[in-house]
DRENRODREN-882734 format. One record per residue: residue in three letters; x, y, z of N, C-alpha, C in turn. Coordinates in steps of 0.1 Angstrom, whole numbers, padded with zeros to 4 digits, always signed. Layout:
<pts>
ALAXYZXYZXYZ ...
</pts>
This chain:
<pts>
UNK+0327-0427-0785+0328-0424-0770+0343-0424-0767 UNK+0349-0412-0763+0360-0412-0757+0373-0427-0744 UNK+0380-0427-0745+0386-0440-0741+0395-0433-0728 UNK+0393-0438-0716+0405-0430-0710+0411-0444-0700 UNK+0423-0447-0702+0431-0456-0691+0432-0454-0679 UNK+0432-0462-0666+0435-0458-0654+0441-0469-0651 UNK+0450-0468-0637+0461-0480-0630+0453-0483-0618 UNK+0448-0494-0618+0440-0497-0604+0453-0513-0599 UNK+0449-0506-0583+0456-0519-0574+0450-0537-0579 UNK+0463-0544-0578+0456-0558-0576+0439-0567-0571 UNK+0440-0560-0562+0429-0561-0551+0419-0556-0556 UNK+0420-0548-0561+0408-0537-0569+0403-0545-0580 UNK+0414-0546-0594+0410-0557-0599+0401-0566-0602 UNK+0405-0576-0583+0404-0589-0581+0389-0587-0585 UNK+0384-0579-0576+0372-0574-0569+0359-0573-0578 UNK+0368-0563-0589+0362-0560-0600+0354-0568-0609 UNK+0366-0577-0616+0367-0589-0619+0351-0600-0616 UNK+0354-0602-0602+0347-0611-0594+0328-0605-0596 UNK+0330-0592-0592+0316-0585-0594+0310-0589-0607 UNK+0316-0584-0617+0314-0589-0631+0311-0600-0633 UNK+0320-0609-0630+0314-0629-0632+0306-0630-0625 UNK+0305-0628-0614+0286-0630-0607+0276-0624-0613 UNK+0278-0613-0620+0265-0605-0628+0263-0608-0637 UNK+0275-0613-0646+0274-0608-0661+0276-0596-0666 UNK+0277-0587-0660+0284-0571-0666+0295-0570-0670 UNK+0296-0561-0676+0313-0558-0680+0317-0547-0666 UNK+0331-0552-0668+0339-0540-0660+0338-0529-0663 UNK+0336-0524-0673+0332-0508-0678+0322-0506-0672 UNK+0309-0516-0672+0295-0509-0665+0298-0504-0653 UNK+0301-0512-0644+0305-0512-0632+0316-0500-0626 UNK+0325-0492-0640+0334-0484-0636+0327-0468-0639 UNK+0319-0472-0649+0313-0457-0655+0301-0459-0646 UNK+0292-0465-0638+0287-0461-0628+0292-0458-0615 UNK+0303-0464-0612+0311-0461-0598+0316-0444-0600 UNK+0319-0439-0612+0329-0425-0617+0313-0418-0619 UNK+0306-0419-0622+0292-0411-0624+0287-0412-0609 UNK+0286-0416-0599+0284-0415-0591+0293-0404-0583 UNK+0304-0410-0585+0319-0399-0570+0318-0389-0582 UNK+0317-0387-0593+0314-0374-0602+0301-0366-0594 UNK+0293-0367-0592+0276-0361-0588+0281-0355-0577 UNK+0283-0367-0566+0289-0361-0552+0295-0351-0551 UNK+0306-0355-0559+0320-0340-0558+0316-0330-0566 UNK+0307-0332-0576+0301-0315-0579+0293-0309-0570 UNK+0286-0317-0568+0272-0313-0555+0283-0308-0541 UNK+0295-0310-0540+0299-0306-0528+0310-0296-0532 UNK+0312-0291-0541+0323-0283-0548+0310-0271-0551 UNK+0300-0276-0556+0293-0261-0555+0289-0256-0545 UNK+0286-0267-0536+0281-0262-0520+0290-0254-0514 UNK+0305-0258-0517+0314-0251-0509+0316-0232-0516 UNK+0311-0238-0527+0316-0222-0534+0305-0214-0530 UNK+0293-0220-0530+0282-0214-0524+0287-0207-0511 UNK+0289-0215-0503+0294-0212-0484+0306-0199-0490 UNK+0317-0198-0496+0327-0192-0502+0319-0178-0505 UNK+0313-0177-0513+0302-0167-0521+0297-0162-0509 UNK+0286-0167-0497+0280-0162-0488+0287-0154-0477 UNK+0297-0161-0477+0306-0154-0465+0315-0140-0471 UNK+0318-0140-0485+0324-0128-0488+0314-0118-0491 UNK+0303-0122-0489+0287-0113-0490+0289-0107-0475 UNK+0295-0114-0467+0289-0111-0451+0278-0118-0448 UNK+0275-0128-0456+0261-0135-0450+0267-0144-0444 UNK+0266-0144-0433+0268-0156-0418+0253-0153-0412 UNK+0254-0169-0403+0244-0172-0393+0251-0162-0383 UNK+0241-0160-0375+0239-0154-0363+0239-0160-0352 UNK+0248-0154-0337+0249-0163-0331+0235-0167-0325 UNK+0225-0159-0327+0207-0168-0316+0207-0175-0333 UNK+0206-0173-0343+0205-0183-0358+0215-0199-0351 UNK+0225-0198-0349+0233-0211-0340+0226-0214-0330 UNK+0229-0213-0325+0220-0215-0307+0210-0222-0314 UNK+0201-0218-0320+0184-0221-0323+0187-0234-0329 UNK+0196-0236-0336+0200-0245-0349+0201-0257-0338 UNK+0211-0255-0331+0221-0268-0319+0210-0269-0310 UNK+0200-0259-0307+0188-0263-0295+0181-0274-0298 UNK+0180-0274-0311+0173-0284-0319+0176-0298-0317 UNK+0187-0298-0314+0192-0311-0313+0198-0316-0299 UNK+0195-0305-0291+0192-0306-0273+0208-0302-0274 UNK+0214-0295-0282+0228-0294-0276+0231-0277-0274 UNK+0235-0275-0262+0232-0265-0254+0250-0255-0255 UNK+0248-0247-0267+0267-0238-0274+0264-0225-0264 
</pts>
C-alpha cells in the first residue's frame, strides 16, 4: 500500500490523538476514512457540476414555467 505524508495543525493532532485513545484505533483508520469520505463527496459534486457544464453547452436549461413550478413547490412565489 502506497505511503503519503501530510502536515496537520497542532490542534488537529491533539484531536486525532485523543479520538484514537478512546477507541483504540489507529490514526490511519480514522484518516483513510475521514479522506474516503471528502474523496466520494468531491467526486459526486465535480461530476454533478460537469454534468450542469455538459447540459448548458447542449442548451438544456429549465424553463422559466420549469422554475416557477419548481419554487411553487416550496410556496416561494419568483
Amino acid at each position: 500500500m502506497p505511503t503519503t505524508s501530510i502536515r496537520i495543525d497542532h490542534e488537529l493532532e491533539r484531536r486525532l490523538e485523543k479520538l484514537a485513545e478512546l477507541t483504540g484505533r489507529p490514526k490511519t483508520w480514522y484518516i483513510r476514512r475521514a479522506l474516503e469520505s471528502y474523496l466520494r463527496q468531491e467526486e459526486w459534486l465535480t461530476e454533478a457540476i460537469q454534468e450542469g457544464v455538459r447540459a448548458a453547452d447542449e442548451g438544456r436549461f429549465a424553463s422559466d414555467e420549469d422554475v416557477r413550478a419548481s419554487f411553487a413547490k416550496w410556496g416561494v412565489d419568483v
